[in-house]
C-alpha positions as CSV (number, residue, x, y, z in Angstrom):
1,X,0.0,0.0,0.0
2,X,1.0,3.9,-0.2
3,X,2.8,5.1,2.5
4,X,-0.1,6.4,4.7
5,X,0.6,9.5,6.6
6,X,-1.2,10.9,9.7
7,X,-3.1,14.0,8.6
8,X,-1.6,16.3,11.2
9,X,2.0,14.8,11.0
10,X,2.8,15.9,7.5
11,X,5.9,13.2,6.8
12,X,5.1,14.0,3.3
13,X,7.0,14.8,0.0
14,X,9.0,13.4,-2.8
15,X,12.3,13.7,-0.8
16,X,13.0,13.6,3.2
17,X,16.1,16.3,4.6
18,X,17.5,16.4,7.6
19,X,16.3,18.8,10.4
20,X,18.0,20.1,13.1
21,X,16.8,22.2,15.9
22,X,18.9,25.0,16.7
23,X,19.5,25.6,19.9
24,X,23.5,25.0,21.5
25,X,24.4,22.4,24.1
26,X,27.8,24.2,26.1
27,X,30.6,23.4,25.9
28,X,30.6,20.5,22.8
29,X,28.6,22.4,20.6
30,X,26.1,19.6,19.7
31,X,23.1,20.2,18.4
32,X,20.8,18.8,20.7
33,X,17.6,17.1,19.6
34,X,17.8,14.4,17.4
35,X,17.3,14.3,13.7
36,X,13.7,14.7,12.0
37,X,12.1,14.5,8.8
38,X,10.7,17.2,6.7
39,X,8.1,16.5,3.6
40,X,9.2,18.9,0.9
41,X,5.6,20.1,0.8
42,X,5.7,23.6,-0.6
43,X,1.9,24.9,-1.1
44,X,0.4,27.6,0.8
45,X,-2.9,29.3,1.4
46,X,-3.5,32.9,1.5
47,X,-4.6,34.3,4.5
48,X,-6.2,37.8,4.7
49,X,-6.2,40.1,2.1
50,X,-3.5,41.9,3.0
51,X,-1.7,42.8,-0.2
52,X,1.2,45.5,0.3
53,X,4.6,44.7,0.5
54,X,6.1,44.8,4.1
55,X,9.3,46.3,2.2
56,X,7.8,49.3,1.5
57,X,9.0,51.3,4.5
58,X,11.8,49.6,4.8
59,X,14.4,50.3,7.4
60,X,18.3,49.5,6.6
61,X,20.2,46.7,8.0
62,X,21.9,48.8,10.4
63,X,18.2,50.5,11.4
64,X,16.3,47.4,11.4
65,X,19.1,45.7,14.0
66,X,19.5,49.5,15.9
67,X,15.4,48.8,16.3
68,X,14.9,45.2,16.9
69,X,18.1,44.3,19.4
70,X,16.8,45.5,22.4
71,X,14.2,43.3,22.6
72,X,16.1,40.0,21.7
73,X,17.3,38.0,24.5
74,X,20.0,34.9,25.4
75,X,18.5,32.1,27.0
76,X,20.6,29.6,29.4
77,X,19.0,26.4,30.1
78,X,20.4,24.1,32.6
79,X,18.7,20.7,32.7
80,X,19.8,18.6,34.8
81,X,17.6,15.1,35.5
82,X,17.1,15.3,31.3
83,X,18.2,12.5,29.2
84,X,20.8,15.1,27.4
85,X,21.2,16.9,30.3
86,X,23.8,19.9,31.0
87,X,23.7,23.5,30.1
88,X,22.1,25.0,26.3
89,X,21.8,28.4,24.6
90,X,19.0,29.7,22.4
91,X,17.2,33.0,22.0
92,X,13.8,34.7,22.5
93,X,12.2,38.3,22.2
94,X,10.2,40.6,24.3
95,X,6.7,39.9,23.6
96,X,4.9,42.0,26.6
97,X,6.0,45.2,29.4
98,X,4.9,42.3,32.1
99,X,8.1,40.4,31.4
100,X,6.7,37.4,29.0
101,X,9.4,36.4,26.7
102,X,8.3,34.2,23.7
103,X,11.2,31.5,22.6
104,X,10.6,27.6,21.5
105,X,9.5,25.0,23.6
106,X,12.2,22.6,22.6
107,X,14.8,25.4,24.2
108,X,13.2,25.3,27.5
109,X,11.4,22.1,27.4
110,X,12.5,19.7,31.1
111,X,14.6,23.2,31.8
112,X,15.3,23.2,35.7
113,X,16.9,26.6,35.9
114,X,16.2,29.0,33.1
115,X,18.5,32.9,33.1
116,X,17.8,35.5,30.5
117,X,20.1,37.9,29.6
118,X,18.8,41.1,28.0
119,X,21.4,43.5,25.5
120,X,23.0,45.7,28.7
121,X,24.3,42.8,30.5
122,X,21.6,42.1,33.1
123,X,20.3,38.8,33.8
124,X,17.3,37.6,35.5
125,X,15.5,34.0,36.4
126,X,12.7,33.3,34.4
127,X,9.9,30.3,34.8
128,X,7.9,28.9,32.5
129,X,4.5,30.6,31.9
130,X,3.3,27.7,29.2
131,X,4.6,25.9,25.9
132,X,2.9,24.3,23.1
133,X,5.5,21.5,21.7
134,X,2.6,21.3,18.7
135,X,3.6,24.5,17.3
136,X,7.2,24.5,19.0
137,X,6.5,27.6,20.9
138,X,6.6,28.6,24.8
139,X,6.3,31.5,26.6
140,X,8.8,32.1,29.7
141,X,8.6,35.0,32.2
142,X,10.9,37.1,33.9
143,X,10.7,37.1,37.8
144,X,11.9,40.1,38.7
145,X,10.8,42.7,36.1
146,X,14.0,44.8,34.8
147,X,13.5,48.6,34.5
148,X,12.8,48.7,30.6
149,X,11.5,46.4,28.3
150,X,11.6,46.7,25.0
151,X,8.4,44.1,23.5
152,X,8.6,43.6,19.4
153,X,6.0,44.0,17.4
154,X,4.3,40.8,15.6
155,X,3.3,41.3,12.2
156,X,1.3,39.7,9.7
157,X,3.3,36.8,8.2
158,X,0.5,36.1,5.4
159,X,1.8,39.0,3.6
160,X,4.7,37.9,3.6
161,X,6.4,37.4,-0.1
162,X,8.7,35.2,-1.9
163,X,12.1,36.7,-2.5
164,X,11.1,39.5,0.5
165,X,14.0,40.5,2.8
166,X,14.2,39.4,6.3
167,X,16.7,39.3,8.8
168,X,17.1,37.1,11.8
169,X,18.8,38.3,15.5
170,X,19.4,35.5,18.0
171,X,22.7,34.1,19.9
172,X,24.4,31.5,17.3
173,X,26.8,29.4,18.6
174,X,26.5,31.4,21.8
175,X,27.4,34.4,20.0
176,X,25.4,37.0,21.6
177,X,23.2,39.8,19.4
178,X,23.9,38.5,16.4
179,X,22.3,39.2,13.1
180,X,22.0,37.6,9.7
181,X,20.1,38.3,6.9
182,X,18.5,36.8,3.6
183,X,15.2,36.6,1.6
184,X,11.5,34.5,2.4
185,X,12.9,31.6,0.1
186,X,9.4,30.1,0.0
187,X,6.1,29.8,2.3
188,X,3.5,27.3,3.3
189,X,6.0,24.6,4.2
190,X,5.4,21.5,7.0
191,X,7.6,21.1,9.8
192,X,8.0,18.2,12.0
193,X,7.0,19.3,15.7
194,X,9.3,18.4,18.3
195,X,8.7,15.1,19.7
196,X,5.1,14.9,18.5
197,X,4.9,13.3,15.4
198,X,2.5,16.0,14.3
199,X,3.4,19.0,11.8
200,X,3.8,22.7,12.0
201,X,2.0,24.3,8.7
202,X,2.5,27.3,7.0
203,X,5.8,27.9,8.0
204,X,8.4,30.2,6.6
205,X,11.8,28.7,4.7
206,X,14.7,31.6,4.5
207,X,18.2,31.6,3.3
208,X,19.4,33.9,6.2
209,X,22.1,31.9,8.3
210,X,20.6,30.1,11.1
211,X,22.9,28.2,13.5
212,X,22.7,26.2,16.8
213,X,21.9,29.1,19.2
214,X,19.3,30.9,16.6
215,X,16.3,29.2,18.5
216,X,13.7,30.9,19.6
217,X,14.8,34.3,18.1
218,X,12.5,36.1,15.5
219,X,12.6,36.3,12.2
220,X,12.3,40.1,11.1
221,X,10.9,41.9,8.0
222,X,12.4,45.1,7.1
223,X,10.2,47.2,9.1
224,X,11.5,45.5,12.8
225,X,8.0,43.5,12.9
226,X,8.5,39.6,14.0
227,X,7.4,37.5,10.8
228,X,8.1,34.4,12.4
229,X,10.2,32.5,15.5
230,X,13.3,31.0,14.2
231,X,13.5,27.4,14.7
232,X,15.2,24.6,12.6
233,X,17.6,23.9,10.0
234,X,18.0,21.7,7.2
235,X,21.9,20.5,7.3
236,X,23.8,17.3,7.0
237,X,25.8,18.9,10.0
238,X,24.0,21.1,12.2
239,X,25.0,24.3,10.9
240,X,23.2,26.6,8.0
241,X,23.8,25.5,4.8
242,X,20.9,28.4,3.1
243,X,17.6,26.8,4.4
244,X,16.3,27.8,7.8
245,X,12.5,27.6,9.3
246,X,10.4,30.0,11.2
247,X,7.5,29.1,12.4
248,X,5.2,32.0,11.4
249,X,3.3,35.0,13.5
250,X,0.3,34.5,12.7
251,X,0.8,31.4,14.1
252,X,2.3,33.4,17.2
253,X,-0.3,35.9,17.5
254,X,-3.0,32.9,17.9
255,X,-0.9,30.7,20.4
256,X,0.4,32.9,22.8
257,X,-2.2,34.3,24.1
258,X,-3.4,31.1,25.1
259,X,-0.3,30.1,26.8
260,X,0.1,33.3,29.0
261,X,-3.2,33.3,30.3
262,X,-3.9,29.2,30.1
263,X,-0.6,27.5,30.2
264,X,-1.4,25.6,27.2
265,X,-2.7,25.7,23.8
266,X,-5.7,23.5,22.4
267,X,-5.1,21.9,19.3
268,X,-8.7,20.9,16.7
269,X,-8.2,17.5,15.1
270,X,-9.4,15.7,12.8
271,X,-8.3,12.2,12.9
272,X,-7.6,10.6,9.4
273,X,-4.6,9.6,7.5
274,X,-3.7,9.4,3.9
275,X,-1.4,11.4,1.3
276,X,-2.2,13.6,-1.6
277,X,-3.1,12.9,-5.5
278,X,-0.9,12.4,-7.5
279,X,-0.9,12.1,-11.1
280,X,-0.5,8.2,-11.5
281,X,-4.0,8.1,-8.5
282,X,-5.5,10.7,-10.5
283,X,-5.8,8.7,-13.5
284,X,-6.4,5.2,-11.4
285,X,-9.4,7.2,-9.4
286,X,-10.4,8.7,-12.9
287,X,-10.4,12.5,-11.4
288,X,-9.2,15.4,-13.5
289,X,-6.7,16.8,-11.6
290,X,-4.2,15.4,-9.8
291,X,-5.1,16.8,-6.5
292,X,-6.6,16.8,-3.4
293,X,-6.3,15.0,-0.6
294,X,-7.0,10.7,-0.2
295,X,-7.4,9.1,3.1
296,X,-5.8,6.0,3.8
297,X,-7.0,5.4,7.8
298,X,-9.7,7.1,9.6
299,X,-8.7,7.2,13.4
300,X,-11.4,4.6,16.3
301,X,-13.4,7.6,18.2
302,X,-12.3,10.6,15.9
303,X,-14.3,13.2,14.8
304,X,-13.5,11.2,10.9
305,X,-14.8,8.3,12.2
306,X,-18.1,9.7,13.9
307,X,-18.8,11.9,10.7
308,X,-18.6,8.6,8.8
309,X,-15.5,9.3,6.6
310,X,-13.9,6.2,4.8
311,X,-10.4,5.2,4.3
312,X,-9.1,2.7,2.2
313,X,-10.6,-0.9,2.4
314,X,-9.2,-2.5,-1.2
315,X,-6.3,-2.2,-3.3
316,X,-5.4,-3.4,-6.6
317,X,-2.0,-3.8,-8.5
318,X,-1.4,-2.4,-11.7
319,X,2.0,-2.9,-13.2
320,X,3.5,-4.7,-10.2
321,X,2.3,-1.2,-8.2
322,X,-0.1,-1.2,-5.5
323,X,-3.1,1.3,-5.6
324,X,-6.1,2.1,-3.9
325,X,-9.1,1.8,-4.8
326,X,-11.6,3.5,-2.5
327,X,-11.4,5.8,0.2
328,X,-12.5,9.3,0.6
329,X,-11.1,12.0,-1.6
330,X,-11.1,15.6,0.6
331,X,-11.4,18.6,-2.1
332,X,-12.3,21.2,0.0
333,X,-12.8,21.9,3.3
334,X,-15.2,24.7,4.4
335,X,-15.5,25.6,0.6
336,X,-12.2,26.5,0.5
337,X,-10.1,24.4,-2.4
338,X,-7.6,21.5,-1.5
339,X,-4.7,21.1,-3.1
340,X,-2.6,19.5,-0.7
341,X,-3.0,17.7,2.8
342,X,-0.8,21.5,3.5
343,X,-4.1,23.8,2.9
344,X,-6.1,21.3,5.3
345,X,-3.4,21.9,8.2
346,X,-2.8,25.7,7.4
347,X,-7.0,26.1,7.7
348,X,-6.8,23.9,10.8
349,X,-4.2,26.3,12.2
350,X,-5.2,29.8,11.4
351,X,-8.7,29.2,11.0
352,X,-10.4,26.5,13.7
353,X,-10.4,25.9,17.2
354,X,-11.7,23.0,19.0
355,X,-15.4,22.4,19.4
356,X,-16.1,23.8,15.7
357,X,-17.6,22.5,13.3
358,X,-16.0,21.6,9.8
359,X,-17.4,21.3,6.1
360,X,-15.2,18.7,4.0
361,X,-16.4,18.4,0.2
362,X,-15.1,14.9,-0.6
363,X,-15.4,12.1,-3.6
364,X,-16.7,9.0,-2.7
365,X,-17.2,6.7,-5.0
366,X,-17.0,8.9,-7.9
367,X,-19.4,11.3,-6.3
368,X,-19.4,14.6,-4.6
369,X,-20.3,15.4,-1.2
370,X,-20.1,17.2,1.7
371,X,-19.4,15.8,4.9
372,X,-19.7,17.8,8.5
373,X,-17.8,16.9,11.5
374,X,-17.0,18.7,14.8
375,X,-13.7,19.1,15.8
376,X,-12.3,17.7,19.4
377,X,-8.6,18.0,20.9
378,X,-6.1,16.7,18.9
379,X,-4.4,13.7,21.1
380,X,-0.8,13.7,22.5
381,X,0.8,10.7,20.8
């Protein structure tokens, strides 16, 4: 059979790279979570209708860091009962004036002491306010508030464009209030969470050099407004060879919130598994266009199951290949059009919460129809 995939765990693409997270481990330099797999999944769905260039007030270089570095921070972990254990670096911004710092959850995540260290020098204890390993993203909080605080403003990363200018600030390699800078190389991609086997949509891929020590830090556009949270690499060796990730604001903007005031963030889910149309199922399942999204496994107890959806029950060989020969086809889910299992997560994200409900236009059997479910809280697995 296809290689099923789970639909919120995105291990889908032509090719598989190797991703690192960036944060350091002192004093050996390791990069410190293990090695995950990225699809190459490159489609994205417009969000808002935001049209205008971010670029066209843009700051310089030396503005946009003059702007931004106050409000970037170095963040020491020590760990100590952790598998990996001993001391780590990464980076974070100011998100608030009441002292909440936003970084990723895989920095800070089994942290037993946590110190942040702000641009003059001074350095405070922080504690965990809440983290979202889903979405990689935490939210730590300085305990003794210092006398200026310098938040950076989120933007809006659906305008972002391909080929736009960005620049990220962070602490590579330990390397305090350092800055790099590249272009948005391309947009909508899925990333691997850490240790969730779920994927982060919609997030941003850049060129500008991210190294162990970059996580956590934002991602800038040329006005100083945080376009995303820098968090993984693609390298054979832990260090930047051109493609970095940031998981995206908008993305930000909805999470943290949550975090700050609940400690946690509630995931919808659906509960089905499958991969997308390609040409050679197009032709098998006799649709017109290779696309769309085929499910393979509905989840026991989901809201798929309970809605009635159908995976895959029969497959056929043609050709000494395997091919199935039912299951549900989604084409569109709440009328918007489906592409890829990537504009299914990236609606998910930006545009559900748990308890709604959700229209998916399907194929079954040749013919259309609509099938609603009600999303419940996606599962730890």
């Amino acid at each position: 059979m296809t290689k099923s995939v789970p639909i919120v765990s995105g291990l889908i693409g032509a090719f598989v790279i190797v991703l690192f997270f960036t944060f350091v481990v002192i004093p050996n330099q390791e990069v410190s979570t293990p090695d995950l797999i990225i699809s190459n999944g490159h489609d994205a769905t417009k969000l808002g209708d935001e049209s205008i260039l971010s670029v066209e007030k843009s700051l310089s270089l030396i503005e946009l860091f003059e702007k931004s570095e106050e409000g970037v921070v170095r963040i020491d972990v020590v760990k100590i009962n952790s598998f990996r254990g001993g001391n780590s670096v990464g980076s974070g911004f100011v998100f608030d004036l009441f002292g909440n710092i936003i970084t990723n959850a895989h920095v800070i995540d089994n942290a037993d002491n946590i110190t942040v260290t702000f641009l003059d020098g001074s350095q405070y204890n922080a504690s965990i306010v809440g983290m979202d390993k889903f979405t990689d993203i935490a939210v730590i909080n300085v305990e003794e508030k210092p006398d200026y605080l310098h938040p950076l403003e989120i933007g809006d990363s659906s305008a972002l464009k391909v080929g736009e200018p960005v620049a990220a600030i962070g602490n590579p390699f330990g390397l305090s209030g350092s800055m790099t800078s590249g272009i948005v190389s391309q947009i909508g991609r899925l990333l691997p969470s850490h240790d969730t086997g779920f994927s982060i949509p919609n997030v941003i891929q850049t060129d500008a050099a991210i190294n162990p020590g970059n996580s956590g830090g934002p991602l800038l556009n040329m006005n100083g407004k945080v376009m995303g949270i820098n968090t993984a690499i693609q390298s054979g060796t832990g260090q930047s060879a051109g493609i970095g990730f940031a998981v995206p604001s908008n993305t930000i903007s909805k999470v943290v919130p949550v975090l700050i005031t609940e400690g946690k963030y509630s995931h919808p889910w659906i509960g089905i598994s499958g991969q997308d149309i390609n040409p050679d199922l197009a032709k098998i399942r006799n649709l017109n266009h290779s696309k769309g999204f085929l499910i393979v496994t509905v989840i026991p107890d989901s809201p798929a199951e309970m809605a009635g959806l159908k995976g895959v029950s029969e497959i056929e060989k043609i050709d000494n290949k395997e091919y199935p020969k039912d299951g549900d086809i989604i084409i569109s889910v709440d009328g918007k059009e489906v592409r890829k299992i990537s504009d299914i997560l990236i609606h998910l994200q930006e545009e559900k919460s748990v308890g709604d409900e959700m229209i998916l236009g399907i194929i079954r059997n040749g013919e259309q129809m609509d099938i609603i479910l009600t999303l419940i809280v996606r599962p730890d697995l």
